[in-house]
MARPA-53314 format. One record per residue (C-alpha): residue number from 1; residue in one letter; x, y, z. Coordinates in steps of 0.001 Angstrom, whole numbers. Each point is the difference from the previous one (the first is absolute). Example, Ala and Ser with C-alpha at 12.3 -4.5 7.8 and 13.67 -1.06 7.14 Angstrom:
<rs>
+-----+------+---------+---------+---------+
! seq ! type !      c1 !      c2 !      c3 !
+-----+------+---------+---------+---------+
!   1 !    A !   12300 !   -4500 !    7800 !
!   2 !    S !    1370 !    3440 !    -660 !
+-----+------+---------+---------+---------+
</rs>
This chain:
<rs>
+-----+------+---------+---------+---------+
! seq ! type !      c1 !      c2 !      c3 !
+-----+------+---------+---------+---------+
!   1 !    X !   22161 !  -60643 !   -8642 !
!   2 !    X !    3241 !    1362 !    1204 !
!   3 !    X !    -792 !    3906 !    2086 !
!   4 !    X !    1815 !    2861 !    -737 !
!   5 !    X !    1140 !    2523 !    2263 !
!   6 !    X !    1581 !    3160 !    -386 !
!   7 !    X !    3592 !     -59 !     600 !
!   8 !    X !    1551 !    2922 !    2236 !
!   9 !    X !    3001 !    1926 !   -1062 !
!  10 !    X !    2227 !   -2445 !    2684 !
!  11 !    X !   -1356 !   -3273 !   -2339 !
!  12 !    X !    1078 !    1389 !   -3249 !
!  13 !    X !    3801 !     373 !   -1837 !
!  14 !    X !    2103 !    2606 !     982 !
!  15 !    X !    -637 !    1556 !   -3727 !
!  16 !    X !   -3559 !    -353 !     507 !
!  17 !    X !      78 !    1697 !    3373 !
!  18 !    X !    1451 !    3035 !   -1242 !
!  19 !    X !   -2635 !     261 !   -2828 !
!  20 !    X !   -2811 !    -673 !    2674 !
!  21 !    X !    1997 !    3407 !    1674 !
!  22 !    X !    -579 !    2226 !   -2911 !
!  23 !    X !   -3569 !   -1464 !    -572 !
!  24 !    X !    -447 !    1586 !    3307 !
!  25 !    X !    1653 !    3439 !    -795 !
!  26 !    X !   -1828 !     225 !   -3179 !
!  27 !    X !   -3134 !   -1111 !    1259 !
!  28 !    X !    -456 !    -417 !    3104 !
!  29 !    X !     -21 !   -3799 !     265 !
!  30 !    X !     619 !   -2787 !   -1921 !
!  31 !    X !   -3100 !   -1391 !   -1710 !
!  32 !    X !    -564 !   -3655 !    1165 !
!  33 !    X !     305 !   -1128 !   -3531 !
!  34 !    X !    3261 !    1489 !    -725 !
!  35 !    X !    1146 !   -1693 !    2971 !
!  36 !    X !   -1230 !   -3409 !    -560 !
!  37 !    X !    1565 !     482 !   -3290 !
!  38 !    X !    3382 !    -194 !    2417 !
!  39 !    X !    -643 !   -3751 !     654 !
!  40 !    X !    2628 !    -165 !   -3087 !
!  41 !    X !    3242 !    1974 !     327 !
!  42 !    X !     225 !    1584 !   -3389 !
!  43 !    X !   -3617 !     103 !    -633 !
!  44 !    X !    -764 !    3382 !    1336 !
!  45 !    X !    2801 !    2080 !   -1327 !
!  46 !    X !   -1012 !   -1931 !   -3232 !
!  47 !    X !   -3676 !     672 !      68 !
!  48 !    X !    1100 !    3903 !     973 !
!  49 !    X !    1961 !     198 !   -2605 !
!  50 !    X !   -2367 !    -932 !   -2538 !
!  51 !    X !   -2853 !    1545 !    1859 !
!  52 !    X !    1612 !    3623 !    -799 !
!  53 !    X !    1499 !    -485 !   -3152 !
!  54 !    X !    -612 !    2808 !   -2531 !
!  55 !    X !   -2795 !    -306 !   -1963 !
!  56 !    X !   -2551 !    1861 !   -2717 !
!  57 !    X !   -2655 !    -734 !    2075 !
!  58 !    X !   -1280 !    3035 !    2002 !
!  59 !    X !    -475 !    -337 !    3910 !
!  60 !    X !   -3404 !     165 !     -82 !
!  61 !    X !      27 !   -2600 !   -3434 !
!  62 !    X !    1758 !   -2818 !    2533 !
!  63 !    X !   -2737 !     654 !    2703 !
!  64 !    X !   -2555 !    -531 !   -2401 !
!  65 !    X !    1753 !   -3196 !   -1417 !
!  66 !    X !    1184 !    -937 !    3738 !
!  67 !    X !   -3800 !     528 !     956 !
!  68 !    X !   -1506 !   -2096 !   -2824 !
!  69 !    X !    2409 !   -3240 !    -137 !
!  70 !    X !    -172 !    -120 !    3853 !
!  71 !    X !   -4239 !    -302 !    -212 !
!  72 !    X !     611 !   -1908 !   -2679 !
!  73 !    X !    2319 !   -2573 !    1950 !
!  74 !    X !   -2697 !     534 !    3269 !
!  75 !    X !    3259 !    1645 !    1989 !
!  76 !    X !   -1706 !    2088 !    2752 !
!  77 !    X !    3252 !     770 !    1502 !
!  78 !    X !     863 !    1530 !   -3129 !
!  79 !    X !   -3297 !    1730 !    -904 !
!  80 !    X !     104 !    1781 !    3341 !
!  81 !    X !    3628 !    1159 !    -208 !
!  82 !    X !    -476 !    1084 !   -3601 !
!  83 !    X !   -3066 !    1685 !     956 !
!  84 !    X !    1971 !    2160 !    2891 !
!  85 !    X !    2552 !     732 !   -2915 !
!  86 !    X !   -2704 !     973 !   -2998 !
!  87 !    X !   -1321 !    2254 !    2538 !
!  88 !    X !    3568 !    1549 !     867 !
!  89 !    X !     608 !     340 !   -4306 !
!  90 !    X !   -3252 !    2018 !     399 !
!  91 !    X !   -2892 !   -2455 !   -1243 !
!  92 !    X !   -3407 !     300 !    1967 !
!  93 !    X !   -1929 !   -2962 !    1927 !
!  94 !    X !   -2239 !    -467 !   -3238 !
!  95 !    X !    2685 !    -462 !   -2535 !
!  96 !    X !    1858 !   -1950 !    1914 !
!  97 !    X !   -3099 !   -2413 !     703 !
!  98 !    X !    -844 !     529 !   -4134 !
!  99 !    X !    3680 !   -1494 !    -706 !
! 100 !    X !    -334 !   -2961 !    2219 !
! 101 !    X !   -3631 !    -467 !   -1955 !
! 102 !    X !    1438 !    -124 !   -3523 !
! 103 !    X !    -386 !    4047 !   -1091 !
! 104 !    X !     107 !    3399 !     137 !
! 105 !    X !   -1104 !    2756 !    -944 !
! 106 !    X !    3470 !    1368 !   -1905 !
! 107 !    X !    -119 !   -1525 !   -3271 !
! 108 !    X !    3914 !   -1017 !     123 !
! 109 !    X !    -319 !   -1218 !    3253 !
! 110 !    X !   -2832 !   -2084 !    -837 !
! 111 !    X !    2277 !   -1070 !   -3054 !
! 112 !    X !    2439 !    -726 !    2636 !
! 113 !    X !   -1991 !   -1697 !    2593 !
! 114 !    X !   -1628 !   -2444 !   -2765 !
! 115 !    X !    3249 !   -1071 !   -1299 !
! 116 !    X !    1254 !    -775 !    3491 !
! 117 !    X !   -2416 !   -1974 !    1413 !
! 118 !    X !    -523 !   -2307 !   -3513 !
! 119 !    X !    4250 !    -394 !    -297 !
! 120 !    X !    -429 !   -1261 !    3723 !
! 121 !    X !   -2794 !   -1976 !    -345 !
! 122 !    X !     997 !   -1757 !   -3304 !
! 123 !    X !    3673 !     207 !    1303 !
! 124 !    X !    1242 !    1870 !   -2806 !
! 125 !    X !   -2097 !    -959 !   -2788 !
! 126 !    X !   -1844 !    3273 !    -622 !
! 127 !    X !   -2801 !     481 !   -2154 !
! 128 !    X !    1350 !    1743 !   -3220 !
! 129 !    X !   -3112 !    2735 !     535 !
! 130 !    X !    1438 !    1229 !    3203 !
! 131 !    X !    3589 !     205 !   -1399 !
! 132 !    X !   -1075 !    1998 !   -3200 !
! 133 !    X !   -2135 !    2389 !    2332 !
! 134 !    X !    3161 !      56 !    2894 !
! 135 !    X !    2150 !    1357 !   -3517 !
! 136 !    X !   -3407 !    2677 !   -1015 !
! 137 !    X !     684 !    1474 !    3202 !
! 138 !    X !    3543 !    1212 !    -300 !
! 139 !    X !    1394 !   -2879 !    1299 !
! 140 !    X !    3040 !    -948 !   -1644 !
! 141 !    X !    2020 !   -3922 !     139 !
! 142 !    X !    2503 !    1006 !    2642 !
! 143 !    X !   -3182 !     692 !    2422 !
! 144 !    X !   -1311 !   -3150 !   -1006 !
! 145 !    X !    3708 !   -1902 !    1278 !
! 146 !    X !    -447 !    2192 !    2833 !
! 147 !    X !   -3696 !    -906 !    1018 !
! 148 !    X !     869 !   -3749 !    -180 !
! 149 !    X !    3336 !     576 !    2065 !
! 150 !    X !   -2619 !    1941 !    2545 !
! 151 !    X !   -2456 !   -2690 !      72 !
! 152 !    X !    2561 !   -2508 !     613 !
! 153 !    X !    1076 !    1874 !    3172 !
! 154 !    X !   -2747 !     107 !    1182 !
! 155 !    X !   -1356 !   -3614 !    -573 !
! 156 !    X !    2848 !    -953 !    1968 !
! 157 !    X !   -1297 !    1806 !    2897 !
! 158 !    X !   -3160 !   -1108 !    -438 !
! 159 !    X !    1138 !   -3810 !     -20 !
! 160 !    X !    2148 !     589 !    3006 !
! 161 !    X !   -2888 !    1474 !    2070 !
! 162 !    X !   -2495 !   -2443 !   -1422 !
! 163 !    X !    2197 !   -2934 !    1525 !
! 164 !    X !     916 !    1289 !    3066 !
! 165 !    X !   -2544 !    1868 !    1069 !
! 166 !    X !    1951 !    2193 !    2450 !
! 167 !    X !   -1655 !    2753 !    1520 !
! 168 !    X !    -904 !    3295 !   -1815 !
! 169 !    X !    1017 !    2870 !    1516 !
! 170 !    X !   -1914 !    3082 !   -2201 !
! 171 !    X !   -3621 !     683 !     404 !
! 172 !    X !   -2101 !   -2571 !   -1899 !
! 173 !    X !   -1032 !     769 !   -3047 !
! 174 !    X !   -3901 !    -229 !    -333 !
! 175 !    X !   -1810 !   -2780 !   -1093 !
! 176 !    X !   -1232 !     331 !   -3977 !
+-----+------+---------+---------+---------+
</rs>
């Protein structure tokens, strides 16, 4: 099978090299993902773009879903960076590790955490039990839209890393 590399900011567009500078400013570097997403000219602005649209979906509501489709999809590149983020939205070791295992101890996020992994493993075909109890816990349909728009961005990721299997960069996250 074909090897992936990282490209460097000299191997990517123009565009894509000044988008790989304010990775940097913002933080610090530029994630290796992100920049093998600039093997297509457009597709990192794109991806960006989409990435930080505004959503219902709380910060710490994407990590969970981020956390969950990424075990899901067996993405360790994007378990461990998701696991560096949960922890800097302010979620501990244990819950992280309890969303990557299918729970929690929050009963919303539980709610939340159920519904994402079975729309990702049944690729959208939800049980109608984990809908009705998503809606019993305040949840409303525009969350729903926004949880399968959040699960989408991050399946991508997960797909991208699961083919190329370019090097991760954030500390691993632990074995379940």
């Amino acid at each position: 099978m074909t090897t992936f590399s990282v490209p460097t900011k000299e191997q990517v567009a123009p565009a894509n090299q000044e988008i790989f500078n304010n990775l940097e400013k913002a933080l610090g570097f530029v994630p290796n993902l992100y920049a093998t997403i600039a093997y297509s000219n457009n597709g990192l602005s794109r991806y960006l773009a989409y990435q930080n649209a505004k959503t219902t979906l709380s910060n710490k509501e994407k990590e969970v879903v981020n956390l969950v489709v990424s075990q899901v999809n067996g993405c360790l590149y994007c378990q461990s960076a998701h696991t560096v983020l949960g922890k800097m939205n302010g979620f501990t070791d244990e819950q992280l590790i309890e969303f990557r295992k299918g729970t929690s101890h929050d009963a919303k996020l539980k709610t939340l955490v159920q519904l994402t992994a079975d729309i990702t493993q049944n690729k959208g075909r939800a049980s109608a039990e984990l809908v009705d109890a998503y809606f019993a816990q305040g949840y409303t349909k525009e969350n729903l839209v926004d949880l399968i728009l959040q699960i989408s961005d991050k399946t991508a990721m997960n797909y991208l890393h699961n083919l190329t299997q370019i090097p991760i960069d954030f500390p691993l996250a632990p074995s379940l």
